[in-house]
C-alpha positions as CSV (number, residue, x, y, z in Angstrom):
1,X,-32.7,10.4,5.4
2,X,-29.6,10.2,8.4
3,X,-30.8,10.4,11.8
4,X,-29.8,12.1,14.7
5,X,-27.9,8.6,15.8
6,X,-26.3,8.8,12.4
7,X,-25.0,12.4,12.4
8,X,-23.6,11.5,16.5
9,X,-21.5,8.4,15.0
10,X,-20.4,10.7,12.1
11,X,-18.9,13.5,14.9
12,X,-17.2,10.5,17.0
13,X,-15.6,8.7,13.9
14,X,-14.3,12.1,13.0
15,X,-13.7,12.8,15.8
16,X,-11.8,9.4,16.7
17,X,-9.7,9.6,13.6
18,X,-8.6,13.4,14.5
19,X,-7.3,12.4,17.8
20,X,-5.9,9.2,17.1
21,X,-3.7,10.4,13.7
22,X,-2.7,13.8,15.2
23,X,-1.4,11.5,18.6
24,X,0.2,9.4,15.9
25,X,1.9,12.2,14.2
26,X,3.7,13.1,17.6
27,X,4.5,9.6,19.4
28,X,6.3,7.3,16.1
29,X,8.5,10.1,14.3
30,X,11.3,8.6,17.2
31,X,10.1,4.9,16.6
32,X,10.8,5.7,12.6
33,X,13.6,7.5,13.1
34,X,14.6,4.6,14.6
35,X,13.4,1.9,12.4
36,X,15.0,3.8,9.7
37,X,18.7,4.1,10.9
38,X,19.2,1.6,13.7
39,X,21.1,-1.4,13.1
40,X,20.0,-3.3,16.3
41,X,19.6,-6.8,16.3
42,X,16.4,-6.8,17.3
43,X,15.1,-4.3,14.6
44,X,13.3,-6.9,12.7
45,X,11.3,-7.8,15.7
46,X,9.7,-4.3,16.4
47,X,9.2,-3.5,12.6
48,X,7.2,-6.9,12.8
49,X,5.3,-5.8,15.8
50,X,4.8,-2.6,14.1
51,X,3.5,-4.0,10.6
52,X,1.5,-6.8,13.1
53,X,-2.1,-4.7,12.6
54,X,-1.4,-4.8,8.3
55,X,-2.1,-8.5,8.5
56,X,-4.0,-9.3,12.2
57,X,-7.7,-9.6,12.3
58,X,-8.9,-6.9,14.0
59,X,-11.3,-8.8,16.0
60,X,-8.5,-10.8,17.1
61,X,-6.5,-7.6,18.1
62,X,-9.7,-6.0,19.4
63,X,-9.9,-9.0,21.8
64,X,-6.2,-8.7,23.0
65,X,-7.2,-5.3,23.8
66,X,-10.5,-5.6,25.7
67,X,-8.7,-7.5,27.8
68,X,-5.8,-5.5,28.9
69,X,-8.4,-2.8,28.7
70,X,-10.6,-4.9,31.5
71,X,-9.6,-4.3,35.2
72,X,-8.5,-7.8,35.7
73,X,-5.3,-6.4,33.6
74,X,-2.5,-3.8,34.5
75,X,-3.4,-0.9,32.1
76,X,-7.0,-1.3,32.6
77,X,-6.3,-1.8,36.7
78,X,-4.3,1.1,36.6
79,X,-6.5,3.4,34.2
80,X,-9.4,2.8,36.4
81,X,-7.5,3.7,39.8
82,X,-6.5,6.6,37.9
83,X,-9.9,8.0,36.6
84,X,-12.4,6.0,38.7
85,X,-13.0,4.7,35.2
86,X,-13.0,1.5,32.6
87,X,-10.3,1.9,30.0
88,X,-12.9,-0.6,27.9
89,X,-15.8,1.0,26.1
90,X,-14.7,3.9,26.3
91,X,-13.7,6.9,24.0
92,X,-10.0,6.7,25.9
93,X,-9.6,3.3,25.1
94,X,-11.2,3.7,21.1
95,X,-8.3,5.9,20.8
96,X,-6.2,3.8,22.4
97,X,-6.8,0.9,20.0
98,X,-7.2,2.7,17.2
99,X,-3.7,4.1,17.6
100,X,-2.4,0.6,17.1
101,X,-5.0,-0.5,14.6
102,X,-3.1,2.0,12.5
103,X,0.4,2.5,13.9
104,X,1.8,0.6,10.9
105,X,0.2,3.3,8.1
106,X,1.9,6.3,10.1
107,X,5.0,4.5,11.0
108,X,5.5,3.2,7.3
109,X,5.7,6.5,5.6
110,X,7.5,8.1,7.7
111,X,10.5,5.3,7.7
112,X,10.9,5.1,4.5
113,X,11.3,9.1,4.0
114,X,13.9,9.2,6.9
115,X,15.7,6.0,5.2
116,X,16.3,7.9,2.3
117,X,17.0,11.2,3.7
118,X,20.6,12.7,3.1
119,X,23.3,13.0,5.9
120,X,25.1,15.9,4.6
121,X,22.4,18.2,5.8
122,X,22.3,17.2,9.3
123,X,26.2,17.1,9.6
124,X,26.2,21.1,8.5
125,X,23.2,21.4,11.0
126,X,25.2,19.5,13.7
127,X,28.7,21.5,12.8
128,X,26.5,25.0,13.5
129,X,25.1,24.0,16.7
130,X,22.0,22.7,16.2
131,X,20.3,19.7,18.7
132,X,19.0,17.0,17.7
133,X,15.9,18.7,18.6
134,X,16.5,21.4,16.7
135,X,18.1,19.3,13.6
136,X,14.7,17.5,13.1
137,X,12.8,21.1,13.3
138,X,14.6,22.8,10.8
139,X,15.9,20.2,9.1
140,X,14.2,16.9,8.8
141,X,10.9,18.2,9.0
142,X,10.6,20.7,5.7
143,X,12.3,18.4,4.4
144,X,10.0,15.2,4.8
145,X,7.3,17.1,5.2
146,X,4.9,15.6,2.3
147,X,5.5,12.2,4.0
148,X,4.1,13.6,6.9
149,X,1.0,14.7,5.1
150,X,0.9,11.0,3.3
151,X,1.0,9.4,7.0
152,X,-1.4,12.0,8.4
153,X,-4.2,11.0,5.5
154,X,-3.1,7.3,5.6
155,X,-3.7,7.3,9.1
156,X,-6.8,9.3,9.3
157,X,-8.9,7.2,6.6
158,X,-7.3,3.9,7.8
159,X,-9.3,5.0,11.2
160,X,-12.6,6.4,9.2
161,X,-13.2,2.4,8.3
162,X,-12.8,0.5,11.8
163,X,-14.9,-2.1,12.5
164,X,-14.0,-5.2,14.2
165,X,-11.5,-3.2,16.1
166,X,-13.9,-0.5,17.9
167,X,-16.6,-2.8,18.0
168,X,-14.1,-5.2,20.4
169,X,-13.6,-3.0,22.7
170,X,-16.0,0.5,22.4
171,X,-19.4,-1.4,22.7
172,X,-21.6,0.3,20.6
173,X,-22.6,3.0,23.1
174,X,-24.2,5.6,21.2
175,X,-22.6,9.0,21.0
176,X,-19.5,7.8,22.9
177,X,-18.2,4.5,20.8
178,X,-20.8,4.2,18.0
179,X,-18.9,4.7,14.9
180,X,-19.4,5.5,11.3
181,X,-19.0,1.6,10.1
182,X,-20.9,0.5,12.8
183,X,-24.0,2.3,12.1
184,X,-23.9,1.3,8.7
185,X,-23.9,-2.3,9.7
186,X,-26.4,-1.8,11.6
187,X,-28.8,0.1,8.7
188,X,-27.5,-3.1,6.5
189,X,-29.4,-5.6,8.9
190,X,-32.7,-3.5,9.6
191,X,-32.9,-3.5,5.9
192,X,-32.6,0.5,5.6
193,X,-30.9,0.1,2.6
194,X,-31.6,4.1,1.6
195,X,-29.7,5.3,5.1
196,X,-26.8,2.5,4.4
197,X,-26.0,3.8,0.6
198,X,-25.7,7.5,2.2
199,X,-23.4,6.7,4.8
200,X,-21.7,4.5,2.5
201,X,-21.8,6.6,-0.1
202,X,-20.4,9.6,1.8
203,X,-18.0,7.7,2.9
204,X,-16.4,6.6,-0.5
205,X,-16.4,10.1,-1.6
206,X,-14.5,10.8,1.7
207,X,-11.8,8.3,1.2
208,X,-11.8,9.0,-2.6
209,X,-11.7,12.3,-2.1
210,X,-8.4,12.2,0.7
211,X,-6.7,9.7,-1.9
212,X,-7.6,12.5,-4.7
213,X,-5.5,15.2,-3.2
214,X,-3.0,12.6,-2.1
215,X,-2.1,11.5,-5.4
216,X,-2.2,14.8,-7.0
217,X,-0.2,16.7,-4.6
218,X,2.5,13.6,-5.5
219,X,2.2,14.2,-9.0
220,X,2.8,18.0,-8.6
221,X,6.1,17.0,-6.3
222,X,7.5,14.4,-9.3
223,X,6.6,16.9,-11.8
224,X,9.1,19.7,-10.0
225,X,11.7,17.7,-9.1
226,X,11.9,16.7,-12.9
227,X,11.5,20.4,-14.0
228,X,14.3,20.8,-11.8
């Protein structure tokens, strides 16, 4: 049976992942618009910093962070004057990392829709009028749409299994930076094997279940475009 503790670190991993994919889903549509179309030199660079969580191990980028989190560091020192609080174990700062823990699975998607989206459609959009703010609303958006969706789950379940990451910098505070993965651990070394294969359990049907509808709504899309 799931305790109390279990059902709090279920509600903040939720919880985390919410936040931290719907902040996503606002902040890197510019940075893959960008990546996308731009022909800068130093393009490669920031798609390498970008990709950097895919192969980094999160306790190493969980350490990076603490520390920058820490007040001995500008963005913690300047958090803290701020809120009269510490960026590090915090819920603020678990968002914070996990944002770049998965930056790279919401950028991705997203990059490589707007890299194969069609110029004629903005150039009729631009020749009536429209902004640029306006092109992506009624334009780029419906018509990327699904890869919005596919970054939005990608991100969301990428967050559900953080370990190393909010472990580095959260501290295991119960019902503020306890998560999910954690807790499991945690069952795994007291030996409560029956607690661990629920959580674990529930959260393999989660995942399955998000990578279900993922792959079917995919197949519907294929499917019209060839009845087309």
């Amino acid at each position: 049976m799931l305790s109390s503790s279990d059902f709090e670190a279920l509600f903040v991993t939720l919880k985390l992942a919410a936040i931290s994919t719907g902040l996503l889903l606002l902040v890197t549509p510019p940075l893959a618009w960008w990546l996308a179309h731009s022909r800068a030199r130093y393009r490669p660079l920031v798609e390498a910093l970008v990709s950097l969580p895919l192969i980094l191990p999160p306790t190493v980028l969980g350490f990076y962070l603490l520390l920058l989190f820490s007040p001995l560091y500008a963005p913690g020192a300047f958090y803290q004057q701020l809120t009269g609080s510490t960026l590090a174990f915090s819920f603020a700062g678990l968002v914070i990392g996990s944002m770049i823990y998965s930056l790279p699975f919401v950028v991705q998607p997203l990059q490589s829709s707007f890299a194969t989206l069609g110029k004629g459609e903005l150039e009729a959009a631009a020749t009536l009028g429209m902004n640029k703010y306006q092109r992506f609303h009624h334009v780029v958006f419906p018509m990327t749409r699904h890869s919005f969706v596919l970054a939005g789950l990608l991100g969301f379940a990428h967050t559900l299994g953080e370990f190393g990451v909010v472990l580095m910098i959260g501290g295991n505070i119960p019902g503020e930076t306890q998560v999910i993965a954690i807790t499991l651990f945690e069952h795994v070394e007291a030996l409560d094997y029956a607690s661990a294969h629920v959580l674990a359990g529930g959260l393999l049907l989660m995942s399955l279940t998000m990578l279900l509808f993922l792959y079917v709504g995919m197949d519907r899309r294929r499917r019209s475009w060839g009845a087309m």
